[in-house]
N, C-alpha and C positions, 0 to 999 in steps of 0.2 A: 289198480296200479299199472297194467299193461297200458289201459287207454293211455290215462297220462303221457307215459311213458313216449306209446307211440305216437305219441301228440309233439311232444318236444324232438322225436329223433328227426323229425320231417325239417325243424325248422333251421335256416340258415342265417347268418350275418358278419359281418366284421372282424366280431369280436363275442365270442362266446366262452362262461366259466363254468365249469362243472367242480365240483368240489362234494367230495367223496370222502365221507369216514365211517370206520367202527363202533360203532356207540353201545350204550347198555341198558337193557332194560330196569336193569333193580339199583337202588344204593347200597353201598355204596361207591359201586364201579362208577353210577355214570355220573357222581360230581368229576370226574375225568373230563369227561364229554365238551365243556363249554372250553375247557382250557387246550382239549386236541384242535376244537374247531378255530379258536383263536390265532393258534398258531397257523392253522391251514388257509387264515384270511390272509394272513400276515406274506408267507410265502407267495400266496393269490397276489397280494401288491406289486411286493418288488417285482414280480415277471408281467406284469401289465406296465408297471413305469419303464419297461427293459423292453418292452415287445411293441405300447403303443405309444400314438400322442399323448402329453400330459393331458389334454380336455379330455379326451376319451376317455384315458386310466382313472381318471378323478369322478367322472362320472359312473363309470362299472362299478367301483371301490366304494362311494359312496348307496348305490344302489344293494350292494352286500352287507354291509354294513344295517342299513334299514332292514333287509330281511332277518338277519344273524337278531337282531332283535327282540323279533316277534316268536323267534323260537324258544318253545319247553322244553326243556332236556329231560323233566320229569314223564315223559312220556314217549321217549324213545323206544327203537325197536332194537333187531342189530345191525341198521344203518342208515345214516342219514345224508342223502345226496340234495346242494343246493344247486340250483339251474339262473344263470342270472348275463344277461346281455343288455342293450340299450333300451330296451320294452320290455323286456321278462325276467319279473324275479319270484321263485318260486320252490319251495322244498318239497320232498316228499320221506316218509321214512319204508323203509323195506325190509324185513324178515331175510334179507341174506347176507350171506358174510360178505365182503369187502375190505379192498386195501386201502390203506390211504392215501390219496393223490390227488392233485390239482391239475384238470387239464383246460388249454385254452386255447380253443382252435375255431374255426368256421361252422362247427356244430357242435350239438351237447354230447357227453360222450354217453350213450345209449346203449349201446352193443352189449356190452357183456350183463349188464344187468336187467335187458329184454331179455336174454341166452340164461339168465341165472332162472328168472322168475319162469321160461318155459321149459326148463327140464326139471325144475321143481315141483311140486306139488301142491297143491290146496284143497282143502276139503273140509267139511264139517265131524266134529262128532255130537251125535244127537243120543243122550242119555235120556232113557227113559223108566218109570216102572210105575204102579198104578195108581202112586201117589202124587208124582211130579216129573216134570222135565227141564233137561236144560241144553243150550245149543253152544257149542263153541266153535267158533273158525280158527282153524291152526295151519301153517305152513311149514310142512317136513315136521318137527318136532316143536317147534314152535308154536305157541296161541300167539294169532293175532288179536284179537279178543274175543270174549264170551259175549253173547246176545243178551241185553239189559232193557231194549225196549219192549219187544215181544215174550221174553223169555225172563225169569223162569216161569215156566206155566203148573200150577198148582192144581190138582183136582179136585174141587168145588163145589162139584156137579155133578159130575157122573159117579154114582156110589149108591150103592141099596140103603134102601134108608128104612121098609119094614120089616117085620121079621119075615114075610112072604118073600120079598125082598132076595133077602140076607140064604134063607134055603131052598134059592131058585138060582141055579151053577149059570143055564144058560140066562139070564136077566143079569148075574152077573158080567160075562161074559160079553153080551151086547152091550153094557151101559162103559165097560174100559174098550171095547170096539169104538163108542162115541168119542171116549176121550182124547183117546190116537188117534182117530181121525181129525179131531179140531189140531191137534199137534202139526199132522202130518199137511194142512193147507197150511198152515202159516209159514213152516218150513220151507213148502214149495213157492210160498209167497216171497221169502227173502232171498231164494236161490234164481227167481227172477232177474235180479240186478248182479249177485253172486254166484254165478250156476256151477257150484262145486261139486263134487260127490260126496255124500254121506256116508259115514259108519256110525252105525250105533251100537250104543254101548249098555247093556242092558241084560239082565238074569235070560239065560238061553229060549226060555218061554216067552217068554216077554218079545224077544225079538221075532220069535216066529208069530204071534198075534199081531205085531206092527206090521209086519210084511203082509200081514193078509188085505188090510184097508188100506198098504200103500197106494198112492195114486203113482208115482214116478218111480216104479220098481228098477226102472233101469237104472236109476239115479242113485242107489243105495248098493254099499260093496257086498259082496255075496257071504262077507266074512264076519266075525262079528267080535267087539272088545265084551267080554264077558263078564256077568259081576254086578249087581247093585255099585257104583262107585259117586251117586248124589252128593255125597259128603266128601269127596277129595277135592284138592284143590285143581283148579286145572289144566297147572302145568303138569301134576302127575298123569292125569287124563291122558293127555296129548302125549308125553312120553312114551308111554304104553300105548297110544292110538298108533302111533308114528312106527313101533316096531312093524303092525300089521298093515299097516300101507304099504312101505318101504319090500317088504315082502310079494305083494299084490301085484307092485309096479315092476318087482324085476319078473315074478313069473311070464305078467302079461307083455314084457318086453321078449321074452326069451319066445313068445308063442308068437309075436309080431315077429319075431326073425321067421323062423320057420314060415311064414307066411311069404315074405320077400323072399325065398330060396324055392318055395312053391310057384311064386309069379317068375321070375327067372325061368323056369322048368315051362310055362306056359306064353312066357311071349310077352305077359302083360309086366315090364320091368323097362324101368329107362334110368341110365347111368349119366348118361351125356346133358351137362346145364344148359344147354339150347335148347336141346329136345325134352326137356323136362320146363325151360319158361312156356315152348309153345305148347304142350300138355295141359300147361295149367290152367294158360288163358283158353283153351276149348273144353276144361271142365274137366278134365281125361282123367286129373291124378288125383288119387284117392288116399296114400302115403306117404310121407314122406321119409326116411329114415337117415338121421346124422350122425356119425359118430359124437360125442361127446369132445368139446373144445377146437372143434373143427368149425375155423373162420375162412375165408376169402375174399378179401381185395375185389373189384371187376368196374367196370365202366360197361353200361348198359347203350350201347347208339344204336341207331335204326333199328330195334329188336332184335340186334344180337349183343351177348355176351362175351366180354374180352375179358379175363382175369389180368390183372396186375398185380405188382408187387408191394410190400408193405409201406413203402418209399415214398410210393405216390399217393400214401391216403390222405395227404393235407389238399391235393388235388380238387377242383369246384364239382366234377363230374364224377367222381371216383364213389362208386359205394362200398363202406365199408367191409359189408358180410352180406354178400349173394345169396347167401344159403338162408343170411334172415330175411333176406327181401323176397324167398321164394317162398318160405313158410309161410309169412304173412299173408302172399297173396291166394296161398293156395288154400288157407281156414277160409280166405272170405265165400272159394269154392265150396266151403263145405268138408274138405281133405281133413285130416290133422297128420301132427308129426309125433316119430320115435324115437327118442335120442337115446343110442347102446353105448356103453363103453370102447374106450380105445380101443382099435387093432381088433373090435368085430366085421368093422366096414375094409377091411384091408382090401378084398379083390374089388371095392367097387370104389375106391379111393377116399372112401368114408362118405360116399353119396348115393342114393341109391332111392330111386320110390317104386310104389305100386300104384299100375294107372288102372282103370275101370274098365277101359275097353281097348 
């Protein structure tokens, strides 16, 4: 979802339409869906016949039209943004809330739903116990869905099978050690292309024997959803997942502050968006920390940084959000960022990292 994303926010033209709705996963909300988007095409028109040439407008409109087609609405999330200009027509759907609007400007409008997708969460829950497994990718509380090519994986295999077998604890013990391990590569095999973190979900035992053959312990929460829960559906799953995530993330935010008020104390903290682009590109910043809902306007020339005002974002040079063009650059470093709630960043104007050296 990112990639895409940051695929389209890069691109410029003419005349670019974003179109942005609320959609529903189940029926029967989302027989809604086709009749919100209908109307959001509809509105899409008249301000392309009000904004461009008629060949232009005829051409966008029909190119929306061809896409609005090919869409399922049986298979929505809880949002579905379409992206469409003279060359690119293309949808994608997203696990976050959204309002509904139509914008039409020289770029796709990107921003807030880069900014949704990185202060949200994604992560796996991987249920296991000595009978079977199963994987689900969920977002905040949300299943994106459950794994159906690899998964569910049945035990087959590994189980005593004589009675020597059967009254041998440790023969038991190795042969569900195999089982989790074949589990635990495949895992790490889809987390290759999805490198989420794991929770699993799994009777208290059970999770401390997975953790012993994990290969990617770092990759798994240190916490655990607890319970045989095979048989639930899983959005229940995810429900209950999302409580102990959501938990997870504010502790490890509150222990990330404490850490920026340690770096403050030692020197290693840079406040200033200049001193913080040059930081990045020498590798420096290790940090990054946002407050929550905290944009900025700026026009990037010669390697410096000018903020501007909201005014000028239709402007050809003008970026958006500084603050996402410095995140971005500073993961490719290897950095990440920590987005706190409002009015924690107050003294450092809701901007704030930690450099390495």
């Amino acid at each position: 979802m990112n990639t895409k994303l940051k695929e389209l926010k890069n691109i410029t033209s003419n005349c670019c339409v974003t179109i942005i709705l609320h959609t529903h996963r189940t029926r029967p909300d989302n027989n809604k869906d086709p009749l919100l988007l209908k109307n959001l095409v509809k509105e899409a028109e008249e301000r392309l016949f009000a904004q461009q040439n008629k060949k232009e407008a005829e051409l966008i409109i029909r190119r929306i039209h061809e896409l609005t087609d090919t869409i399922d609405h049986n298979h929505n999330q809880e949002s579905l943004i379409l992206f469409v200009n003279e060359t690119i027509a293309e949808y994608i759907r997203l696990p976050v809330e959204v309002e509904d609007q139509v914008v039409i400007d020289t770029t796709f409008a990107t921003r807030n739903l880069l900014r949704s997708l990185q202060m949200d969460t994604s992560y796996f829950v991987l249920l296991i116990s000595q009978q079977k497994s199963r994987l689900i990718e969920a977002f905040n509380d949300k299943v994106v869905a459950e794994e159906s090519n690899s998964f569910p994986i049945e035990n087959d295999q590994f189980y005593p099978v004589s009675k020597a077998e059967k009254s041998n604890a440790n023969r038991q013990t190795n042969l569900i050690a195999e089982f989790y391990n074949r589990i635990d590569k495949i895992v790490n095999d889809i987390r290759k292309t999805a490198p989420y973190p794991v929770l699993i979900c799994a009777e208290e035992a059970q999770y401390y024997e997975y953790l012993k053959i994990a290969d990617e312990k770092q990759s798994i929460f240190s916490t655990f959803l607890n319970g045989n829960r095979l048989d639930q559906k899983a959005h229940a799953i995810v429900s209950d997942a999302w409580k102990i995530v959501k938990q997870d993330k504010t502790d490890s935010n509150n222990a990330r502050l404490d850490e920026l008020e340690k770096a403050v104390d030692s020197g290693n903290f840079l406040s200033d968006t200049n001193d913080i682009w040059q930081a990045i590109k020498q590798g420096r910043v290790q940090t990054i920390f946002v407050e929550q809902g905290k944009f900025q306007p700026a026009v990037l020339e010669n390697d410096l940084i000018t903020y501007v005002n909201g005014e000028r974002l239709t402007d050809a040079n003008v970026i958006d959000d500084i603050y996402g063009e410095l995140i971005d650059a500073n993961m490719n470093y290897g950095g990440d960022v920590v987005f706190l709630p409002k009015g924690k960043l107050d003294q450092f104007n809701g901007l704030g990292v930690i450099t390495r050296y």
